[in-house]
C-alpha angles and dihedrals in degrees: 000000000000118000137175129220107192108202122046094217127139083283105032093060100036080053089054107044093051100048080056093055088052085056103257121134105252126186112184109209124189128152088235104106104188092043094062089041089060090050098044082059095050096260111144113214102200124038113253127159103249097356102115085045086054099050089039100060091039098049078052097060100041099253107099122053139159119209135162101223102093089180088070095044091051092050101049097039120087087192123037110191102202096219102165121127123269103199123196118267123216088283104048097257123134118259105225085180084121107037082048090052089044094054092049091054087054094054091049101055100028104134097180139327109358127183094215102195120179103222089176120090106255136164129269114295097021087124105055086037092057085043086063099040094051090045088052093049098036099128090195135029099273124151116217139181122225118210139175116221098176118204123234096175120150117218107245096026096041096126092051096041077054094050090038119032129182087222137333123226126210109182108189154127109195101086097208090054089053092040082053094043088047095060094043085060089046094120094059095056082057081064099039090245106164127260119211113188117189147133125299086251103050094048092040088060091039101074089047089051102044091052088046084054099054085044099054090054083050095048089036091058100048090047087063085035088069099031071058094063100050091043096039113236136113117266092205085069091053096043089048091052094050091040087064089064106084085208084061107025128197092252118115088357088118111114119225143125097316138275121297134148136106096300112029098060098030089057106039079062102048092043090054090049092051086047093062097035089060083044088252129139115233103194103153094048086050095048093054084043091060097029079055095053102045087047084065085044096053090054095073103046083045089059089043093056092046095046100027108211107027095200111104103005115113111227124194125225126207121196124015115191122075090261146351127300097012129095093209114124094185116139078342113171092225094073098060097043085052105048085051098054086043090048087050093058095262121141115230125223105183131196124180131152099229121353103063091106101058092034086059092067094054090037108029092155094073134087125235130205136210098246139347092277094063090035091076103027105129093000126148092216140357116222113192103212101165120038098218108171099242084063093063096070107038123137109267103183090057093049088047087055097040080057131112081198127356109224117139117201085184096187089180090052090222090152143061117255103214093037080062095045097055092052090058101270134145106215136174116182134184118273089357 
């Protein structure tokens, strides 16, 4: 089988790559020239544990390639996974400008049957209305199936949540497109992975719902995190002790600075836009939305209190992108704790493993150092904002000493609070 997944995106790729190391033919399209031509030589343009291995070996072997004529790539594909970015408007909903542009190009260049599946997260309807579109723009008689293959990969395992899904989910009602979809996935029934069949709609919604879901645990958390701190208590105890319910599970229960990333904002919004364009309410979604936004708020005066005036004292951050192994800056906390230090008079000194470049074009009035050591020399705190792992087992002793002042706002809580305060730091933590 020979498919086409138009948009070289986190997801896109990730899509493509993998569907290649389950044997099928892949060509990766995208109108981004000198993106495709950095792929074509190997260059990977996000950062995703095992993902270059895993182009390089199946470019190798023929079966992975990326390409900018989409006309080929619709010809030669039986299945075109439509993988391009749909970015919030002013209002929260979802941009479909380039899954409609996408979907025209389909029509254009269809040749004969097509499976057409949005592997984009989209709003309700998306399907039927691209049914519609590509129906309109069709330049020759050609039946086609449309179905919706939700995502549900996580950055940083992306390649494993791909090879080992908690479920699959197929929306559809063309039963040639699902009997098609079914043997493409063919590899993961061999390991009992689940199957979900459903409508458009329902699998469509599903991807918002599951991601509001996961938000709301995030946004629940750091509201007792912060109910902890005026009682007293340590909200690791309390997380622990609810984890422990199956109904509840341990999963997303770990206080911090709030959710961002490409999904969890972008899909709060959107939900809640669906929500009010079907006359719904959509409380709880709001509520995780606001809770969400005041967490971000709460860092800086935390730091403040820890630090006292912020202008002219020089604070180190450590960890830049939303959240570990990944290079991605979207919605990252970091950003807005940053701005407002900067903002405060406060000089910046950043360290993170992989994402220093592209945070550089959003925060380009820092300084970056060349590991986590000369981030804090001659700093007046040091505020812990992504919990990589090479971050859990630094040497403390030797940070406390590099340090104008050592004083720790750890927003990941990576640390123990009494361990630091035995070594002569001041630390405030979340929740603790």
């Amino acid at each position: 089988m020979h498919i086409a997944v138009i948009g070289t995106g986190y997801f896109g790729l990730v899509t493509g790559a993998c569907f290649a190391e389950f044997g099928v033919d892949v060509t990766c399209v995208d109108i981004d020239s000198e993106k495709i031509a950095r792929l074509s030589s190997g260059e990977m343009p996000i950062y995703e544990p095992g993902l270059e291995q895993l182009v390089t070996k199946n470019m190798q072997s023929g079966r992975l390639q990326f390409s900018t004529d989409i006309k080929q790539a619709v010809e030669q594909a039986l299945v075109i996974f439509l993988a391009v970015g749909t970015p919030p408007k002013s209002d929260g909903s979802a941009d479909l400008t380039f899954v409609e542009a996408a979907a025209r190009s389909v029509a254009e260049y269809m040749n004969g049957y097509k499976v057409i599946v949005t592997k984009s997260t989209v709003p309700i309807g998306t399907g039927e209305y691209l049914r519609k579109l590509i129906r309109e723009k069709l330049k020759s008689r050609s039946n086609f199936g449309i179905v919706s293959n939700p995502e549900f990969l996580r950055e940083g395992a992306a390649i494993n949540d791909f090879m080992r899904p908690d479920r699959v989910v197929i929306g559809s009602r063309d039963e040639e497109a699902i009997a098609i979809m079914r043997d493409l996935y063919r590899p993961l029934y061999l390991i009992e992975a689940p199957f979900v069949l459903t409508s458009l709609e329902a699998a469509e919604l599903t991807k918002y719902a599951a991601n509001a879901f996961l938000a709301a645990k995030v946004s629940f958390i750091n509201e007792i995190a912060n109910l902890c701190e005026s009682i007293g208590c340590d909200v690791h105890d309390v997380a622990k002790a609810i984890g422990m319910d199956r109904r509840i599970g341990s999963k997303f229960l770990h206080p911090g600075p709030g959710f961002g990333g490409s999904c969890f904002p972008k899909d709060t919004q959107a939900l809640a836009s669906v929500a009010r364009q079907f006359g719904r309410d959509s409380l709880i979604v709001d509520a995780v939305i606001e809770v969400n936004r005041r967490q971000r708020q709460a860092m800086l005066p935390k730091i403040e209190k820890l630090v006292g005036d912020l202008k002219g004292k020089t604070i180190a951050i450590l960890g830049l992108a939303f959240k570990p192994e990944t290079n991605d800056m979207r919605e990252a906390p970091s950003i807005d704790i940053i701005q407002g230090l900067l903002k405060s008079g406060a000089t910046v000194r950043a360290y993170d493993p992989v994402a220093m470049i592209e945070a550089a074009e959003i925060l380009p009035d820092i300084n970056y150092a060349n590991d986590e050591y000369a981030a804090v020399t001659d700093t007046d705190a040091l505020v812990f904002v992504t919990e990589w792992n090479q971050f859990r087992a630094l040497d403390m002793g030797r940070i406390r000493d590099l340090m104008r002042s050592p004083r720790i706002a750890d927003l990941r809580n990576i640390y123990d609070p009494e361990d630091m305060r035995e070594l002569g730091f001041e630390y405030v933590g979340v929740g603790r």
